[in-house]
C-alpha positions as CSV (number, residue, x, y, z in Angstrom):
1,X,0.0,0.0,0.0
2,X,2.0,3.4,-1.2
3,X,1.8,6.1,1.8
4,X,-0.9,8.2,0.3
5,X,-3.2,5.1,0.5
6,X,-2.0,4.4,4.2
7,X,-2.4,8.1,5.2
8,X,-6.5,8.1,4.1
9,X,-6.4,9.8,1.1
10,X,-5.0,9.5,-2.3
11,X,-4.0,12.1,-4.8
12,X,-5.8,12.6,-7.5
13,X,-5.1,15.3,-10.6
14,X,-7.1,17.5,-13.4
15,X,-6.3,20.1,-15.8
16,X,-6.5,22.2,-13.0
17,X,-4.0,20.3,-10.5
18,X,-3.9,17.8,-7.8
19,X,-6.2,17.3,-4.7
20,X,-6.7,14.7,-2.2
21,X,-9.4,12.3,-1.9
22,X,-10.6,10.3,0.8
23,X,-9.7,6.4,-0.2
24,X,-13.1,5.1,0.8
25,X,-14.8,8.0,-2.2
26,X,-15.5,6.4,-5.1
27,X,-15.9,9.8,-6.4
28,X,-12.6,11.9,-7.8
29,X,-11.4,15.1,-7.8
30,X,-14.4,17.1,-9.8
31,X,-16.9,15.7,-7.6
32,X,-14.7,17.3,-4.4
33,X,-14.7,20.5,-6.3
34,X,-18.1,20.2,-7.2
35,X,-19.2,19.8,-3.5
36,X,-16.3,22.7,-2.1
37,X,-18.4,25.1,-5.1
38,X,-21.9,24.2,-4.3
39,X,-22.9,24.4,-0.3
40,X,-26.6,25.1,-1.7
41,X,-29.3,23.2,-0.5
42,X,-27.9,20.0,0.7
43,X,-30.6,18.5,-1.4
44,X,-28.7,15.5,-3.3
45,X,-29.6,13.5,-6.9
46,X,-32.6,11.9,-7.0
47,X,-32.5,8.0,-6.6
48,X,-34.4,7.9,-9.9
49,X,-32.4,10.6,-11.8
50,X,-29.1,8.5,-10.8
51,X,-30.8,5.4,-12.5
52,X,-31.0,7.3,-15.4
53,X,-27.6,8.4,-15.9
54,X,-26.7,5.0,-15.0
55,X,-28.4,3.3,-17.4
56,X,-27.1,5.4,-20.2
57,X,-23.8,4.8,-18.9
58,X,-24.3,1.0,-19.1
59,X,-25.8,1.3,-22.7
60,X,-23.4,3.7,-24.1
61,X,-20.3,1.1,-22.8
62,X,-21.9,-1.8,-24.5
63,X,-22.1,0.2,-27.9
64,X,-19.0,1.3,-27.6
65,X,-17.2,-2.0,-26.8
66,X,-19.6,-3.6,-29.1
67,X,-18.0,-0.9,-31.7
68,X,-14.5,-1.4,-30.7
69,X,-14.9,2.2,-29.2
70,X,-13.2,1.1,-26.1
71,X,-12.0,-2.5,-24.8
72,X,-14.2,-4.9,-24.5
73,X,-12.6,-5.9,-20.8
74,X,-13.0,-2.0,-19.8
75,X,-17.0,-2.3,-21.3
76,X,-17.9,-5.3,-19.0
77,X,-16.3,-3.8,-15.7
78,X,-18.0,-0.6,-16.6
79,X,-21.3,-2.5,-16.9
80,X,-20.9,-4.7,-13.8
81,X,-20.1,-1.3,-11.8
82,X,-23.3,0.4,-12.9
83,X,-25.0,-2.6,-12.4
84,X,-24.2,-2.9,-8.7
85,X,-25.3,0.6,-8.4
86,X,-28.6,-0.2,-9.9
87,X,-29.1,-2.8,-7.5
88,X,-28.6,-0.3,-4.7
89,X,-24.7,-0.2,-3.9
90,X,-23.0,2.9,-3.4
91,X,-25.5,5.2,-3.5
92,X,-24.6,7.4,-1.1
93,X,-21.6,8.1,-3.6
94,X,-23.7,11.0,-5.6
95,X,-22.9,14.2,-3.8
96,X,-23.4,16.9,-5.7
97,X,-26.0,19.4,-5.0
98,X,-28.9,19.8,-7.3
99,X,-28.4,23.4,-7.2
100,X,-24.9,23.4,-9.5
101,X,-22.5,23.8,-12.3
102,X,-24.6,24.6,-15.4
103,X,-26.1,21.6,-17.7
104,X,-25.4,19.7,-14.9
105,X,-21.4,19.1,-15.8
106,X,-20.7,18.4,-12.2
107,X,-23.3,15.6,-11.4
108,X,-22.5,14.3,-14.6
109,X,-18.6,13.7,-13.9
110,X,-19.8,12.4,-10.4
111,X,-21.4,9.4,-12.3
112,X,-18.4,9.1,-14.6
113,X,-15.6,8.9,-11.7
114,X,-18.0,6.4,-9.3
115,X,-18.1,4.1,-12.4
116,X,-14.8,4.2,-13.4
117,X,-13.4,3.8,-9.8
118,X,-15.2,1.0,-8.9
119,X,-14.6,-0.7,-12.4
120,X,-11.1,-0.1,-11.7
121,X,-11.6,-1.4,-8.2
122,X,-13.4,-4.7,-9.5
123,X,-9.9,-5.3,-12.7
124,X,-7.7,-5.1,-8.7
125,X,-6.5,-1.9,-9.2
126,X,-6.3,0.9,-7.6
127,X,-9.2,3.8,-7.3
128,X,-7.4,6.8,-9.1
129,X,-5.6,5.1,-11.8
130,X,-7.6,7.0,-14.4
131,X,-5.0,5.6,-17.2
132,X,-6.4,1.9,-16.6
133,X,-10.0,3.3,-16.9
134,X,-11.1,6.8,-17.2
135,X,-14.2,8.5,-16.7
136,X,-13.7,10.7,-19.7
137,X,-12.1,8.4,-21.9
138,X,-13.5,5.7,-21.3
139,X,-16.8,5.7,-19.4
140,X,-17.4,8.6,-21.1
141,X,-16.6,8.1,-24.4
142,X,-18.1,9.7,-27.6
143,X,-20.4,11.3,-24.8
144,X,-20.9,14.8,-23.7
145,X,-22.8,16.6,-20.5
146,X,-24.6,18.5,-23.7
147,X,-26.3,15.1,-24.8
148,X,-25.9,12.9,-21.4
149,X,-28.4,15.1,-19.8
150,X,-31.3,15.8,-21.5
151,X,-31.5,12.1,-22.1
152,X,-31.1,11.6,-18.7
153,X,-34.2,13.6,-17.9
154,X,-35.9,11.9,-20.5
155,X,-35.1,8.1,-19.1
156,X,-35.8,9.4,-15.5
157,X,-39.0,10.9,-16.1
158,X,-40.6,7.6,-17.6
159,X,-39.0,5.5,-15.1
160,X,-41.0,7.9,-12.6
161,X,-44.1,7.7,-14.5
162,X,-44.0,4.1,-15.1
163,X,-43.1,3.0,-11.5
164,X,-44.9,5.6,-9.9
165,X,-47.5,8.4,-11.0
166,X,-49.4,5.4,-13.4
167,X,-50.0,3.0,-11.1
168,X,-50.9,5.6,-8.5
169,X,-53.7,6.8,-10.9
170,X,-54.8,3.6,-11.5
171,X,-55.0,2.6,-8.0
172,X,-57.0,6.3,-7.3
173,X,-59.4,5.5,-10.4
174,X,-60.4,2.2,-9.3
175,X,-61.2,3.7,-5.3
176,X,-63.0,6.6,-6.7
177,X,-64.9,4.3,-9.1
178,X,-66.1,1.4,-6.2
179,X,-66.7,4.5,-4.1
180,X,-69.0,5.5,-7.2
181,X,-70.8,2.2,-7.0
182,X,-71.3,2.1,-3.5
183,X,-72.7,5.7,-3.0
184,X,-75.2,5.4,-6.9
185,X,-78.2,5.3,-4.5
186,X,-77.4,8.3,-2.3
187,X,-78.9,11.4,-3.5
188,X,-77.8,14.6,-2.4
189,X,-77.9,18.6,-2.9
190,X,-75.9,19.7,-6.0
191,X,-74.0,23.3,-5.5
192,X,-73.1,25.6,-7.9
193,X,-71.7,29.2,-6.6
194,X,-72.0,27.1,-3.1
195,X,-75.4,27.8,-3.2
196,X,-78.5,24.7,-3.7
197,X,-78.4,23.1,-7.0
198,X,-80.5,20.5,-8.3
199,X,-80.2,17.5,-6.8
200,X,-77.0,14.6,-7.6
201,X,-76.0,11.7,-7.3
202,X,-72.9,11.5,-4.3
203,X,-71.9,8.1,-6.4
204,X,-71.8,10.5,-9.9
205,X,-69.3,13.2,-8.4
206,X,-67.2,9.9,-7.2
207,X,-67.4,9.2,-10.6
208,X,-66.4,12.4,-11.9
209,X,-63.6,12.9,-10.6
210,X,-62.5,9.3,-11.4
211,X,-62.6,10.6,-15.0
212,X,-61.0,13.3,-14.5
213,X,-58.0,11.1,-13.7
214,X,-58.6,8.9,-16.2
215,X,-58.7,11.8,-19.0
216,X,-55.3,13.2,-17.2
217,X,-53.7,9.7,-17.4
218,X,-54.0,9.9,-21.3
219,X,-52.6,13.4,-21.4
220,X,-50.2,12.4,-19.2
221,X,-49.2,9.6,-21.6
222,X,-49.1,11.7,-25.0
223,X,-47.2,14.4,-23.7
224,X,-44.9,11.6,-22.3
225,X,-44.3,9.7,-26.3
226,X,-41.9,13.2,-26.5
227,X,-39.7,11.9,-23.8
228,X,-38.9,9.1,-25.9
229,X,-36.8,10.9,-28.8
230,X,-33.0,11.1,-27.7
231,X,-30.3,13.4,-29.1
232,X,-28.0,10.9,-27.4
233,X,-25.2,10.5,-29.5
234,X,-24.8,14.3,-30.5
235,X,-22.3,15.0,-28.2
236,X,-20.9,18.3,-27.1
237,X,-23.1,20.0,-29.7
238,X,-25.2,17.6,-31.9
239,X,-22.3,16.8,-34.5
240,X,-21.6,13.7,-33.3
241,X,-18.0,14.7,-32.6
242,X,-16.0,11.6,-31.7
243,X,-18.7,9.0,-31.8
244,X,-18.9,6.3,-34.2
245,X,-21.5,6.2,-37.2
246,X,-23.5,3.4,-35.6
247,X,-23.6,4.6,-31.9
248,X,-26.3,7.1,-31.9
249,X,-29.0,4.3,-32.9
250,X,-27.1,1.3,-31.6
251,X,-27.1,3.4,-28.1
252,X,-30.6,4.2,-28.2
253,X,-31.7,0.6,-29.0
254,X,-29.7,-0.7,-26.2
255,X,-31.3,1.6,-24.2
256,X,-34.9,0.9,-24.8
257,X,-34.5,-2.3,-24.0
258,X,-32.7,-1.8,-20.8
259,X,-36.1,0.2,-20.1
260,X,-38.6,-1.5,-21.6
261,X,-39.8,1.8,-24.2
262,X,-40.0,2.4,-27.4
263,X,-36.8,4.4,-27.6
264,X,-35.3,5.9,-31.1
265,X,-32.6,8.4,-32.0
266,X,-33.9,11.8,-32.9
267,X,-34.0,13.2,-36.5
268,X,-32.1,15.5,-35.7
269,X,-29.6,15.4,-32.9
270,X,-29.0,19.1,-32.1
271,X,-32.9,20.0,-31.7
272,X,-33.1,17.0,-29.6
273,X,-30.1,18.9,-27.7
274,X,-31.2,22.3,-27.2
275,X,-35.0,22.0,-26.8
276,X,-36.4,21.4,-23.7
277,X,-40.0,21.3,-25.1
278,X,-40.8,18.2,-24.2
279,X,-40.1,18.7,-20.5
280,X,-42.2,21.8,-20.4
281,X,-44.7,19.9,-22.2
282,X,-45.1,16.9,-19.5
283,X,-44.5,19.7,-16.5
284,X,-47.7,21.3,-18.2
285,X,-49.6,18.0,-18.0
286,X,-48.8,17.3,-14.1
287,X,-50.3,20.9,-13.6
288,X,-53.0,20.5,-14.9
289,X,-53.8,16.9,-13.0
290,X,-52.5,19.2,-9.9
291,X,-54.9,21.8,-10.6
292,X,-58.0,19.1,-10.7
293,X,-56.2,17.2,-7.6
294,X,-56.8,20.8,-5.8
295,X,-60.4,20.6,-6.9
296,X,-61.0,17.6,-5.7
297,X,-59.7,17.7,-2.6
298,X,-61.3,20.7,-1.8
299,X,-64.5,19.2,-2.5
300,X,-63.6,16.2,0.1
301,X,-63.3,18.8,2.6
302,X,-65.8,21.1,2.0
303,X,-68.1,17.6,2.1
304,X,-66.6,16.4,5.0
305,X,-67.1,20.2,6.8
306,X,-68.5,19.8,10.4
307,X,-69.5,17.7,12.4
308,X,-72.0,20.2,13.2
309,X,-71.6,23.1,11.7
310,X,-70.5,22.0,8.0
311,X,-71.9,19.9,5.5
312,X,-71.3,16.3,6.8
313,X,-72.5,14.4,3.7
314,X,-69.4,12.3,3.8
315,X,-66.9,11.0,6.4
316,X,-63.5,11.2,6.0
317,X,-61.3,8.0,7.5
318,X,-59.8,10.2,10.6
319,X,-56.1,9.1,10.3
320,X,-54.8,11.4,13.2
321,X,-55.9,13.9,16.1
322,X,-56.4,16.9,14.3
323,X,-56.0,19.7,17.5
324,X,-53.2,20.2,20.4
325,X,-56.3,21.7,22.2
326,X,-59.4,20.2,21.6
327,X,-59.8,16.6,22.1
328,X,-61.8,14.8,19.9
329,X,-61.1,17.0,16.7
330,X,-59.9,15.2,13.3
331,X,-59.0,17.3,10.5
332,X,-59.0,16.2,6.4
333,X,-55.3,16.0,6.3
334,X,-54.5,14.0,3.7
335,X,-56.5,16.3,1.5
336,X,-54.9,18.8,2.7
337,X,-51.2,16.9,2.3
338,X,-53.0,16.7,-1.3
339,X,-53.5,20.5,-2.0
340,X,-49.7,21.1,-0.6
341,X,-48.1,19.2,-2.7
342,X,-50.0,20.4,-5.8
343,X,-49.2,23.9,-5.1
344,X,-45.4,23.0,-4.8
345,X,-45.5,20.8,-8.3
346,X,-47.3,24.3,-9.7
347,X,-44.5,26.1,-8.8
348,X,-41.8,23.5,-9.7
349,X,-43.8,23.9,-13.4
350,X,-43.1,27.5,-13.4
351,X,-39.8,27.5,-12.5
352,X,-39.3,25.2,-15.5
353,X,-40.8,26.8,-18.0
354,X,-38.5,29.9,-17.0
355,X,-35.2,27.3,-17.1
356,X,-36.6,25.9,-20.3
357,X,-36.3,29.2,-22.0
358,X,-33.2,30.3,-20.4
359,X,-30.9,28.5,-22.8
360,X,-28.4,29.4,-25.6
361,X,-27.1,28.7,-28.8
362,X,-26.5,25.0,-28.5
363,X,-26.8,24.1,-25.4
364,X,-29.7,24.9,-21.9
365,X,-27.5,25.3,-19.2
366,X,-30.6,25.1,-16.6
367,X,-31.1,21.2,-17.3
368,X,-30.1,20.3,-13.4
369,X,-33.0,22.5,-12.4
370,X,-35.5,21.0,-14.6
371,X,-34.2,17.3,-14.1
372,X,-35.1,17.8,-10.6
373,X,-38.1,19.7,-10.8
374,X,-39.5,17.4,-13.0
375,X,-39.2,13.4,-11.6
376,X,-39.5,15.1,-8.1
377,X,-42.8,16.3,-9.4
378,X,-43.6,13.1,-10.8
379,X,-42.7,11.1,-8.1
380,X,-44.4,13.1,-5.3
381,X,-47.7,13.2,-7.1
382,X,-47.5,9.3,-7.3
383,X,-46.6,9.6,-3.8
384,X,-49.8,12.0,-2.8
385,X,-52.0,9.9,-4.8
386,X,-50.9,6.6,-3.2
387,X,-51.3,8.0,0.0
388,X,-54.4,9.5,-0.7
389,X,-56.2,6.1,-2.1
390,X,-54.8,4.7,0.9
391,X,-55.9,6.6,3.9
392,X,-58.5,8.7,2.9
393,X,-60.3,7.5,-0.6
394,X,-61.2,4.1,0.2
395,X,-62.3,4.5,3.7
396,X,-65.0,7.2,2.9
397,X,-68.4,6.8,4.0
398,X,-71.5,8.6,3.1
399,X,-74.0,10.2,5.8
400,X,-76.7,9.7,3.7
401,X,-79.6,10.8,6.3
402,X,-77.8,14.5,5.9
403,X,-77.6,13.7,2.2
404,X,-81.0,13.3,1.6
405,X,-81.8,16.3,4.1
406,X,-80.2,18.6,2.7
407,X,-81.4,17.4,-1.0
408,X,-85.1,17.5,0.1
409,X,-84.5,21.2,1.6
410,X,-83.0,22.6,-1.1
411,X,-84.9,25.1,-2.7
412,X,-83.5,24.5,-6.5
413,X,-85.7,21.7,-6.4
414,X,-88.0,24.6,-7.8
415,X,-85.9,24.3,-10.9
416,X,-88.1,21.2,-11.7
417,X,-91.5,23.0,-11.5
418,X,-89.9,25.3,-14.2
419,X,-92.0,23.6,-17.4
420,X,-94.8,23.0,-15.4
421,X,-96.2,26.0,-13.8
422,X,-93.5,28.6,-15.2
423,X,-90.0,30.4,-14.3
424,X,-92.0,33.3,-12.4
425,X,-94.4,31.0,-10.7
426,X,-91.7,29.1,-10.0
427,X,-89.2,32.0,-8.7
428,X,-92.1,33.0,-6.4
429,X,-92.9,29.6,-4.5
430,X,-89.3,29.5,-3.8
431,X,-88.7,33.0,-2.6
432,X,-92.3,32.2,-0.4
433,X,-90.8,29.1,0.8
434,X,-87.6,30.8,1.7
435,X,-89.4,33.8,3.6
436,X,-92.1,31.6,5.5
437,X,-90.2,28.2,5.9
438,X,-93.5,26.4,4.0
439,X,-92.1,23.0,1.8
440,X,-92.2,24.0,-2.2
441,X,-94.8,20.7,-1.9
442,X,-97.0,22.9,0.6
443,X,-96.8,26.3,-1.1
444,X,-97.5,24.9,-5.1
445,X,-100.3,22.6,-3.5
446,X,-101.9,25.9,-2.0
447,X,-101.6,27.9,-4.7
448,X,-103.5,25.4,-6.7
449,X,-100.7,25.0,-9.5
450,X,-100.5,21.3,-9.5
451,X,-102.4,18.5,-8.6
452,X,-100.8,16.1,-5.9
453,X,-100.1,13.5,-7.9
454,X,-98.2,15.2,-11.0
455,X,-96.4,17.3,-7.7
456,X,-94.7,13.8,-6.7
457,X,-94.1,12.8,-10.1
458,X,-92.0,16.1,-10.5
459,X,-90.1,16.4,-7.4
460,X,-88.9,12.5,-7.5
461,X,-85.6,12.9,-6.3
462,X,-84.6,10.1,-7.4
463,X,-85.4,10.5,-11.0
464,X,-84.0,14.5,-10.9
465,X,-80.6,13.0,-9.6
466,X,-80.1,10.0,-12.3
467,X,-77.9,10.9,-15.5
468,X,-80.1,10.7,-18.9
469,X,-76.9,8.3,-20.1
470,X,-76.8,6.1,-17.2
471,X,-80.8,5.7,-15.9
């Protein structure tokens, strides 16, 4: 073991001279000066986002060895290093902030040293020995941060839609849908303004807002077919400089089925490069299922308002006291957890429209922003939703006694009389009922302007409530 090994550090060099580096780092000396330069938020990679530069890394070395780019002995150690990392090994090896060097150079180089450290570690040499295997000339090869990272985005936002915001949907779509089935026969007061509407349903608004998911899952999934185009293979500026003829395709092949999508090289590599289109163009479609995730859980508390002094047509599963000071209280929180997070994947939308712009030339040097912004978006709406199904949406109950109050009450029931005895006759029973507490029933009975029984014909609640397509 030399001395610098024994004294807990070894010394490693770049263009810009040497440093030391702890032995136990698999990461070299731009990842230190990354971390010395970038104290920001102490908010690291996201697991997902290092699976995607991973991956890419584990493709683009089985092109290039399968090209004769680079050995085929250095392309199988570089594999079996990023394959222990996808399994969950030195993780906590990914240390640069997400708030960084632009394009996101410095993560980027992070990946390349922890793969070419540990590949050197597995041939029995020592971490360092960048001449054995580098992570520019080798890992790295025919690769630039220009055309790494945007593909990177792309490969981390479907993994996060795939393993996480779908199946969350799905899971949500189906509770709100039995919920629909289970409430059909409970009619209640509709609201518009929040004042009395005709009467609804409670099992049609469950199944409203089911599809309203299922209508943002498609939208979802078309804006989502962008992410698929790569300009992997451009390089530093979409040329192709220093890659070989076949890699861009070859890559992108290897890639989609290390991912299981229908991956394919861009048309045109630079576009691919400088555009960041097609993250704005996802971002826009999480917030806009954000906005209707607002809507609806505002509507599970303003239904769940009370006990006594709100609405009270549903009940909420109570998953935790709700007060420090009054005993007894339980608050809607996970539709409130709900609205929080929406607002914060709003903002994470605006933030990337603005980075998405901000570019130059050939290259967006705001890409570390909007890598993070978006699969953190993705990933904690699939988390919200999850949570959501779990402890609030398939634990509701209805109240339907106050249901049915409140819909027998109501004075738009009026709205029915409308072709019968007029809008004016109408307008006045109501505003009679309203002034002397009389029923509509008792008031249109007195007045003469129906007979009995065409009056229960009319005001069949049940009939008013069921959808002309359903009943």
């Amino acid at each position: 073991m030399s001395d610098q090994s024994s004294a807990g550090y070894r010394i490693e060099r770049d263009s810009m001279g040497e440093r030391e580096i702890p032995n136990d780092a698999y990461y070299g000396i731009q990842t230190l000066r990354a971390i010395e330069n970038f104290p920001i938020s102490g908010i690291k990679p996201l697991p997902t986002y290092i699976d995607a530069c991973v991956l890419i890394k584990k493709a683009t070395a089985i092109a290039n060895g399968n090209l004769g780019c680079i050995p085929q002995e250095i392309s199988q150690v570089i594999v079996q290093a990023a394959d222990e990392i996808l399994k969950g090994q030195w993780r906590d090896q990914f240390v640069v902030d997400v708030y960084q060097a632009g394009a996101g150079t410095s993560h980027h180089m992070n990946i390349n040293e922890v793969l070419a450290n540990r590949a050197l570690e597995i041939l029995g040499d020592e971490k360092g020995n960048y001449k054995r295997v580098s992570p520019n000339d080798h890992v790295n090869y025919g690769q630039s941060t220009n055309d790494v990272i945007p593909t990177a985005i792309r490969i981390g936002a479907l993994l996060a839609l795939e393993h996480t915001l779908y199946p969350a949907l799905s899971d949500a779509i189906t509770a709100l849908d039995n919920k629909g089935d289970e409430f059909q026969d409970v009619v209640k007061s509709g609201r518009t303004h929040l004042q009395d509407a005709v009467p609804v349903r409670l099992g049609e608004d469950f199944r409203a807002w089911a599809q309203i998911l299922t209508d943002h899952t498609t939208r979802i999934e078309r804006a989502s077919e962008d992410l698929m185009v790569l300009g992997l293979g451009g390089s530093a500026t979409g040329t192709g400089l220093n890659t070989h003829p076949d890699y861009r395709h070859q890559v992108a092949q290897i890639l989609a089925q290390l991912v299981d999508q229908p991956l394919k090289s861009a048309p045109h590599l630079m576009a691919a490069m400088q555009s960041m289109a097609p993250f704005v163009n996802v971002s826009g479609s999480l917030r806009n299922l954000a906005q209707d995730l607002v809507k609806i859980s505002h509507d599970l508390r303003l239904m769940d308002s009370g006990p006594k002094t709100g609405f009270k047509e549903i009940q909420l599963p109570p998953v935790q006291p709700g007060s420090s000071i009054m005993p007894g209280k339980y608050n809607p929180v996970m539709a409130e957890m709900t609205s929080m997070v929406c607002f914060q994947v709003m903002g994470y939308d605006s933030a990337i429209a603005l980075a998405a712009q901000a570019g130059q030339l050939e290259l967006n040097v705001m890409m570390p922003l909007i890598a993070y912004n978006l699969i953190h978006s993705i990933e904690i709406l699939g988390n919200t939703l999850s949570a959501l199904t779990q402890k609030c949406l398939t634990g509701i109950t209805a109240r339907r006694d106050r249901c049915l109050d409140y819909a027998e009450g109501s004075l738009a029931l009026v709205t029915a009389l409308n072709p019968h005895i007029g809008y004016l006759n109408a307008a006045a029973v109501a505003k009679e009922s309203l002034e002397t507490g009389k029923s509509l029933r008792e008031i249109v009975l007195d007045k003469g302007l129906m007979s009995a029984e065409d009056l229960a014909k009319v005001l069949d609640l049940d009939k008013m409530s069921a959808l002309s397509s359903n009943e």
